[in-house]
C-alpha positions in Angstrom: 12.6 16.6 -20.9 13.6 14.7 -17.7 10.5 15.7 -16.2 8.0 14.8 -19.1 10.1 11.3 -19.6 9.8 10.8 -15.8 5.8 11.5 -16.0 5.2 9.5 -19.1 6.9 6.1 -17.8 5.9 6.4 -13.8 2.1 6.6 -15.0 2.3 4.1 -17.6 4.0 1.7 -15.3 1.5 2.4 -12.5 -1.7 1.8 -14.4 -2.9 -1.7 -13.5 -0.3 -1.8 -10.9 -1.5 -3.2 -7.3 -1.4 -0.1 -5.7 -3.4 1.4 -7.5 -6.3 -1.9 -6.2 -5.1 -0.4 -3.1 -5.7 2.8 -3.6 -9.4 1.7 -4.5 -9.5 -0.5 -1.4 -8.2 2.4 1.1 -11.0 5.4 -1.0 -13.2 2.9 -0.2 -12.9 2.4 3.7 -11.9 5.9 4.6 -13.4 9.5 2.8 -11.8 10.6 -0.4 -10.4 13.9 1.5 -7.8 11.3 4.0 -7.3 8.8 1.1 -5.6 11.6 -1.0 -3.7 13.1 1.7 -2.2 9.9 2.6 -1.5 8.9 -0.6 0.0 11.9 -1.7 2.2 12.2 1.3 3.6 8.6 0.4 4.2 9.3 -3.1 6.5 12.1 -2.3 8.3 10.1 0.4 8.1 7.3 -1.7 10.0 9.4 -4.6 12.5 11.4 -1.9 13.7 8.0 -0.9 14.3 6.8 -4.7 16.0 9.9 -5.9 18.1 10.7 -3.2 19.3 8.0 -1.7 18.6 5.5 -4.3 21.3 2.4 -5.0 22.4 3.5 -1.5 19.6 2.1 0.6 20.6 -1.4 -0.8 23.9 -1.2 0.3 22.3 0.2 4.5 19.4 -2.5 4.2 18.6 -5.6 1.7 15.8 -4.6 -0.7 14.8 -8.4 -0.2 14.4 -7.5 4.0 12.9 -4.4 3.7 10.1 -5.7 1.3 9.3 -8.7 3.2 9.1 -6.8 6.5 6.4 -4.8 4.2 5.1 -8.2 3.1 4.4 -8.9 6.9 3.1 -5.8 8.3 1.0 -5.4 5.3 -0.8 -8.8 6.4 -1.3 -7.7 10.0 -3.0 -4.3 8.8 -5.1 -6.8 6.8 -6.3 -9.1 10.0 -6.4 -5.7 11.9 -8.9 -4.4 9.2 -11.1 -7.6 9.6 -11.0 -7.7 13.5 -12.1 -4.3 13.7 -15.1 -4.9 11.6 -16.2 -6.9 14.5 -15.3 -4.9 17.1 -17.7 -3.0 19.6 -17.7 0.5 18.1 -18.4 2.3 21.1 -15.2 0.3 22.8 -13.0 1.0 20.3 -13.7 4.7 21.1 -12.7 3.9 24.4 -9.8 1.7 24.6 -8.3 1.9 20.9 -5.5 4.0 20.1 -6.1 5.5 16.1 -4.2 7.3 14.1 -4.9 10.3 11.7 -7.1 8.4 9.0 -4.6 10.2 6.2 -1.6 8.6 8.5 -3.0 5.2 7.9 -3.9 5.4 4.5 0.1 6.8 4.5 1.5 4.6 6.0 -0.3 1.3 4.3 0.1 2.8 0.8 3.7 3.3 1.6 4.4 -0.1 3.0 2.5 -1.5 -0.4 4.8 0.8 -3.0 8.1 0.2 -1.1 10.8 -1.4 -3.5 8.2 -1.5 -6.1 8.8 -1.4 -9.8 7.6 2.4 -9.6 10.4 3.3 -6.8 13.2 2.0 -8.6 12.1 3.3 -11.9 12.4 6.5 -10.3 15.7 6.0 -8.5 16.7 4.8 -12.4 16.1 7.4 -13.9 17.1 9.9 -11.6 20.6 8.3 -12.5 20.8 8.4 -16.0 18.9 11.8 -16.8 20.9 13.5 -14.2 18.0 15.9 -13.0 16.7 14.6 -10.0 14.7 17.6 -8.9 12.7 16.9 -12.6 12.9 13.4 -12.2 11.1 13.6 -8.4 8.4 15.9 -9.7 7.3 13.9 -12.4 7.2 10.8 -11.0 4.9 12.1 -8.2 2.6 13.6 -10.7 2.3 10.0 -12.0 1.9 8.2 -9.4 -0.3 10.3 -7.6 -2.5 10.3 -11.4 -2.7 7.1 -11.7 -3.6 6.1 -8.0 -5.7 9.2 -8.2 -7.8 6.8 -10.6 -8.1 4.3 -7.9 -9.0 6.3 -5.0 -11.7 7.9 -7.3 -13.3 4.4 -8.3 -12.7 3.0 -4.6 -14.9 6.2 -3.0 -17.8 5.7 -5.5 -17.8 1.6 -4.7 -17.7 3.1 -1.2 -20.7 5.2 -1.6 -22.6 1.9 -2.8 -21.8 -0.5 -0.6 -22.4 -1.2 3.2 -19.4 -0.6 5.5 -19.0 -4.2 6.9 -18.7 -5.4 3.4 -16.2 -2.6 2.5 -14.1 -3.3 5.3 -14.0 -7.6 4.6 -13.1 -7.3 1.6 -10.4 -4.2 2.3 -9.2 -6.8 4.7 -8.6 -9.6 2.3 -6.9 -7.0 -0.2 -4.3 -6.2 2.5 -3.3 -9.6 3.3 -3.5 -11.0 -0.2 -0.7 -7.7 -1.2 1.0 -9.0 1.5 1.2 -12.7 0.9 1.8 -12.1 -3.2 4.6 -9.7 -1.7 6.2 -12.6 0.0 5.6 -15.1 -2.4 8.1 -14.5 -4.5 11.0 -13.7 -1.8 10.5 -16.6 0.3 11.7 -20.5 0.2 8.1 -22.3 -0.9 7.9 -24.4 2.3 7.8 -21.3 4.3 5.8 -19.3 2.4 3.3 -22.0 3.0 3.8 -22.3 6.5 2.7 -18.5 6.9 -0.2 -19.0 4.5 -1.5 -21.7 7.0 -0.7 -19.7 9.7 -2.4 -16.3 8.5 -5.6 -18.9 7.6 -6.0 -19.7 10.5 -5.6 -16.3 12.5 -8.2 -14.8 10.0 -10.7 -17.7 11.0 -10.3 -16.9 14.7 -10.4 -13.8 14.4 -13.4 -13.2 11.5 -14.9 -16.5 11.1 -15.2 -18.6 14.3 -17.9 -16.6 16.2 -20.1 -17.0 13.5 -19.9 -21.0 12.9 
């Protein structure tokens, strides 16, 4: 019962969710194969964390810190996305340090779910049913479902559309998760202040050449 509950209410609560735009954005930059992986590995660590530690992590580290450090680095994967579109490809192969493609995808998708409604619905759960081993199964099966839809909808938009394209607007999806991320956790006056700020680092670092 814990298990179907768990299922039921982490898909429904996914479906429409950002991630799941993210999921679309990251099928469509890397091949469906690495956009899975990733994804699925940060679903389960994404679940471990809610289930087992839970109400605790609040009490180690702020939920409010920990989501706008996300809010941050989810903006500078963003401007890293756009600057590499512009980069020599052949020097990148040379100088430029990558990850495992699944490690990025990982790591971005976890970054984008951390603290999110999905997380501590899980964590929620896990407390009232009392059947945490159900309650972590199910809600990776619905996550990983519904960003399963996005993934699949990002690699066929991928499949259409030229790369450059594909990684501009991937770009502008990263920072714009970040900057709703910290919209809502920061004083307005400085929330502003780092929307100037990003505007103007994606202009020197995307636009100027060109004008």
């Amino acid at each position: 019962m814990a298990f179907i509950k768990t299922l039921f209410l982490v898909l429904i609560a996914e479906m429409g969710d950002k991630t799941q735009l993210l999921a679309a954005a990251l099928a469509s930059k890397y091949k469906v194969r690495d956009a899975a992986i990733g994804i699925f590995i940060a679903t389960i660590l994404l679940n471990v964390i809610a289930v087992l530690l839970g109400s605790s992590i609040g009490n180690l580290i702020p939920m409010k810190l920990i989501q706008i450090i996300a809010g941050v680095l989810f903006i500078a994967f963003g401007i890293m996305t756009l600057k590499e579109d512009d980069e020599d490809e052949e020097e990148v192969k040379e100088t430029k340090l990558k990850l495992p493609n699944f490690v990025t995808v990982a790591l971005a998708f976890f970054l984008a779910e951390l603290g999110d409604k999905t997380q501590i619905m899980a964590f929620t759960l896990a407390a009232q049913l009392k059947s945490p081993v159900s309650v972590l199964i199910g809600a990776v099966i619905g996550m990983f479902i519904a960003d399963s839809l996005g993934f699949l909808f990002g690699s066929y938009i991928g499949s259409k559309i030229p790369e450059n394209y594909i990684k501009l607007v991937a770009g502008f999806v990263f920072i714009i998760f970040g900057l709703s991320t910290l919209y809502s956790l920061l004083n307005i006056a400085v929330f502003l202040l780092i929307t100037i700020t990003v505007g103007i680092m994606v202009y020197f670092v995307k636009f100027k050449k060109d004008s």
